[in-house]
Rosetta silent file (secondary structure, phi, psi, omega in degrees, C-alpha in Angstrom):
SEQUENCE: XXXXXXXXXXXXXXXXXXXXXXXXXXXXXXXXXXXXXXXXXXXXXXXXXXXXXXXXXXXXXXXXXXXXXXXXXXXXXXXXXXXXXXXXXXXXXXXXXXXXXXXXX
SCORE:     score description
SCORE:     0.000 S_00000001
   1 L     0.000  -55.170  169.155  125.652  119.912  137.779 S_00000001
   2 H   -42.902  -34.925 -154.267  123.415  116.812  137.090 S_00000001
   3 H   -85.783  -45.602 -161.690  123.323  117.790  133.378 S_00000001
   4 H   -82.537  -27.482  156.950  127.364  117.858  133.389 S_00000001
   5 H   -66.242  -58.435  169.159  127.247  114.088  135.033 S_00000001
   6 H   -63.024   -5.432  158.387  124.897  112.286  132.664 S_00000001
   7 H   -84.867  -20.010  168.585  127.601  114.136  129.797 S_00000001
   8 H   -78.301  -52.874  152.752  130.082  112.383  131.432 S_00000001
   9 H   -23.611  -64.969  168.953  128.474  109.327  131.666 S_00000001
  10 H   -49.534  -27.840 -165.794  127.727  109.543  128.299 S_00000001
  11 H   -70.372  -61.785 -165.178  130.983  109.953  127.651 S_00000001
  12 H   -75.218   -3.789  169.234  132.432  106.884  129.344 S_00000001
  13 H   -74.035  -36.233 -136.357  129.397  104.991  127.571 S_00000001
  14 L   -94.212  109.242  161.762  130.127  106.108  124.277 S_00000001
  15 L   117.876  -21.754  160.406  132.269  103.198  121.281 S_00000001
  16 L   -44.759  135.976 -177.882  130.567  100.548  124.023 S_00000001
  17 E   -95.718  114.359  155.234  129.002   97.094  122.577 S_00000001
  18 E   -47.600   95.435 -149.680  125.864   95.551  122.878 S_00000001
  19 E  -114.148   96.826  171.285  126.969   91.710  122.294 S_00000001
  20 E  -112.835  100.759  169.648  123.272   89.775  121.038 S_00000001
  21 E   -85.158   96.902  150.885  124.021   86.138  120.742 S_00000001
  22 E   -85.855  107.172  159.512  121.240   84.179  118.242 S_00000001
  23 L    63.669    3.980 -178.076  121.638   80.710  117.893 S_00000001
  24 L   105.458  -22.409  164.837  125.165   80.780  118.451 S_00000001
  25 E   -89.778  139.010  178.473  125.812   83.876  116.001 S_00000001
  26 E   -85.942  130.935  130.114  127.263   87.283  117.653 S_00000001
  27 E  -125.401  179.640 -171.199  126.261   90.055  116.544 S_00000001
  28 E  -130.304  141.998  174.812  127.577   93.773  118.115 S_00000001
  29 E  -136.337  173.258 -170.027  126.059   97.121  117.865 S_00000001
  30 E  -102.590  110.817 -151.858  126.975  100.058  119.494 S_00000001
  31 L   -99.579   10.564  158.372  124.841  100.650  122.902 S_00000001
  32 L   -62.282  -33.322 -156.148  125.057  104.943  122.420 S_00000001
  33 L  -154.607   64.831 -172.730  123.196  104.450  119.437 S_00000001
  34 L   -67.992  150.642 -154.365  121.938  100.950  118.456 S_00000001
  35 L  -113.758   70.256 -164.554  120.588  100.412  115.099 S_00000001
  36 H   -72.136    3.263  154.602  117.575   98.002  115.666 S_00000001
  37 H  -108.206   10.010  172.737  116.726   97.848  112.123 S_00000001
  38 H   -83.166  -51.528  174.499  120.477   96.380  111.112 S_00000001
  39 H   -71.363  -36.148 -171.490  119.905   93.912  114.075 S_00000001
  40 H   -73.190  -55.099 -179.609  116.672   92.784  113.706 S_00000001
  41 H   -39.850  -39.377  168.882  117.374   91.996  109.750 S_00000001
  42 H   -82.763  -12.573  177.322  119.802   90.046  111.146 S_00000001
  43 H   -82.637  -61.249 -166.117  118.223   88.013  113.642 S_00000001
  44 H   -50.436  -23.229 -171.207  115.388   87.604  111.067 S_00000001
  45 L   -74.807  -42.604 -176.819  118.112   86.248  108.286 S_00000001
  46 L   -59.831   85.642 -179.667  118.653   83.626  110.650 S_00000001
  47 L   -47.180  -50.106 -159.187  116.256   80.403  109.703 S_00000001
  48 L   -77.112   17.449 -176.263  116.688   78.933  112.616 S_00000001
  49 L   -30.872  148.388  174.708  115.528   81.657  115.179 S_00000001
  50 L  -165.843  120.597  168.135  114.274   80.684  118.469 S_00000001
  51 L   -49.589  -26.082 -173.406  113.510   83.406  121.265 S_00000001
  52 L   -69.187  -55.004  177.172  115.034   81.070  123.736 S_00000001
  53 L   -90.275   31.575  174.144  118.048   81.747  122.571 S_00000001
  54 L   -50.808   93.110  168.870  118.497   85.372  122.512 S_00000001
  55 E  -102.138  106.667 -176.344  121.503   86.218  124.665 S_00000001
  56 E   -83.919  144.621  142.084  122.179   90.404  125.573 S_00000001
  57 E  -155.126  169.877 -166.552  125.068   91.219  126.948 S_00000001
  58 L  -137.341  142.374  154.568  127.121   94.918  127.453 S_00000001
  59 L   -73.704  -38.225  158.330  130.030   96.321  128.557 S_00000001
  60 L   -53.037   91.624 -179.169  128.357   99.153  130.207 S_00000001
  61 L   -48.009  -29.481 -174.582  127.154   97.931  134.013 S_00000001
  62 L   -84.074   -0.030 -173.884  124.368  100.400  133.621 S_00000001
  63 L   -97.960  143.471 -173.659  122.465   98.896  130.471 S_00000001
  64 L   -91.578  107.143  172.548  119.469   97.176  131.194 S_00000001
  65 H   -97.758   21.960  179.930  119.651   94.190  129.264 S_00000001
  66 H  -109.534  -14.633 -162.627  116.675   92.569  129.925 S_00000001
  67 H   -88.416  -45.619 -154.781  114.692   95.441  129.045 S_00000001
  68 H   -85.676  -62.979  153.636  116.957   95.595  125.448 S_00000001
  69 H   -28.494  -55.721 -129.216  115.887   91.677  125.166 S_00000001
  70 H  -114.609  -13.796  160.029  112.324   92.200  125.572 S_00000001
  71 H   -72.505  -44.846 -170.290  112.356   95.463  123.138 S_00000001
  72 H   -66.172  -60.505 -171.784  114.288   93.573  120.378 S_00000001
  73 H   -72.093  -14.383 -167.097  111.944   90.666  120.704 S_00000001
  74 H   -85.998  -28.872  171.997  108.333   92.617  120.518 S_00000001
  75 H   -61.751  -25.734 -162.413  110.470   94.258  117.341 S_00000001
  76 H   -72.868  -30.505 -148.892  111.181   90.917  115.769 S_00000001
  77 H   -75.770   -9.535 -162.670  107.693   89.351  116.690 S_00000001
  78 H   -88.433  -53.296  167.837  106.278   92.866  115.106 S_00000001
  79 H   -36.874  -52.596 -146.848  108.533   92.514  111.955 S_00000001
  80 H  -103.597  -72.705 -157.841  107.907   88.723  111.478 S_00000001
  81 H   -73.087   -9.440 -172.414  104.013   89.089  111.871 S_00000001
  82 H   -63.337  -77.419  176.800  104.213   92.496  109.447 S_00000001
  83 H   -61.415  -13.567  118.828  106.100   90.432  106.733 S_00000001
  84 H    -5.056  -77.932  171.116  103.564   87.291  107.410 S_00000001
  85 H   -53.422  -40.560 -177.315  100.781   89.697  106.401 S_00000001
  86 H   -69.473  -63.508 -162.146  102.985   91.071  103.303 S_00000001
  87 H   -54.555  -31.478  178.268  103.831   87.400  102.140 S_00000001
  88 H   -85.196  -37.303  179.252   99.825   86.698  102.268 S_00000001
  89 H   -76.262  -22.369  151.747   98.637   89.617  100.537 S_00000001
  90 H   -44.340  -48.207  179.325  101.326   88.442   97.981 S_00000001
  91 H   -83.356  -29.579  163.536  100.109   85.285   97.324 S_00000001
  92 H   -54.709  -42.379 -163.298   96.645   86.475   96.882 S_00000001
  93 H   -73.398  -44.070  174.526   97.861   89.084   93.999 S_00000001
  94 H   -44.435  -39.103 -164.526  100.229   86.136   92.486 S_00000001
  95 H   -95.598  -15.891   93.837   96.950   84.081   92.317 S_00000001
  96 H    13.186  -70.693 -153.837   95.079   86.916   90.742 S_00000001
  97 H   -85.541   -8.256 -154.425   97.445   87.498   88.199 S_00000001
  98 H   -88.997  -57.198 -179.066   97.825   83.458   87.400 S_00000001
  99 H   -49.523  -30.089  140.298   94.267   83.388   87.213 S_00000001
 100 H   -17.775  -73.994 -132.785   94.160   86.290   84.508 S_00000001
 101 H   -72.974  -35.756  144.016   96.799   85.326   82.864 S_00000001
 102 L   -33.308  -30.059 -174.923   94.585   81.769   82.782 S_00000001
 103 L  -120.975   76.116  137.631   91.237   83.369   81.125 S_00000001
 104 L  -125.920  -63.973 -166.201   93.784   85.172   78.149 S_00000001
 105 L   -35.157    0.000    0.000   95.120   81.779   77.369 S_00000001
């Protein structure tokens, strides 16, 4: 019987939006099945990011949206230092190859 209630649930959950307001831009995902590497790319696209202004909101009274904030940000802060770390090991290989390309000349 429980199992046939949470399917119902699901049910009446199911084409609801996740509404994440950055900076003044919406964007909406779909809170059955949210796609947090579509959102975060989009948050991250955003120069002007600022955790303060992160706004969740749902149609669905049961989603925890503070919990959906505070997952989204430990993704962006994990994304943003991950590409940090890419962008540095870049510039070391760019400065590598300049120097090279320096002792040919």
């Amino acid at each position: 019987m429980a199992a046939k209630k949470r399917w119902k649930e699901g049910l009446q959950n199911m084409g609801k939006q996740i509404e994440i307001k950055v900076n003044g831009t919406i964007i909406k995902i779909d809170s059955d099945t949210p796609d947090f590497k579509e959102l975060v790319n989009a948050v991250i696209s955003n120069q002007n990011f600022d955790f303060k202004n992160i706004d969740v909101d749902c149609e669905d009274e049961k989603f925890d949206k503070e919990s959906f904030k505070d997952a989204l940000i430990s993704v962006i802060e994990s994304t943003l230092k991950s590409l940090a770390i890419q962008n540095e090991k870049l510039e070391e290989l760019l400065k590598k190859i300049k120097e090279e390309k320096e002792k040919l000349s």
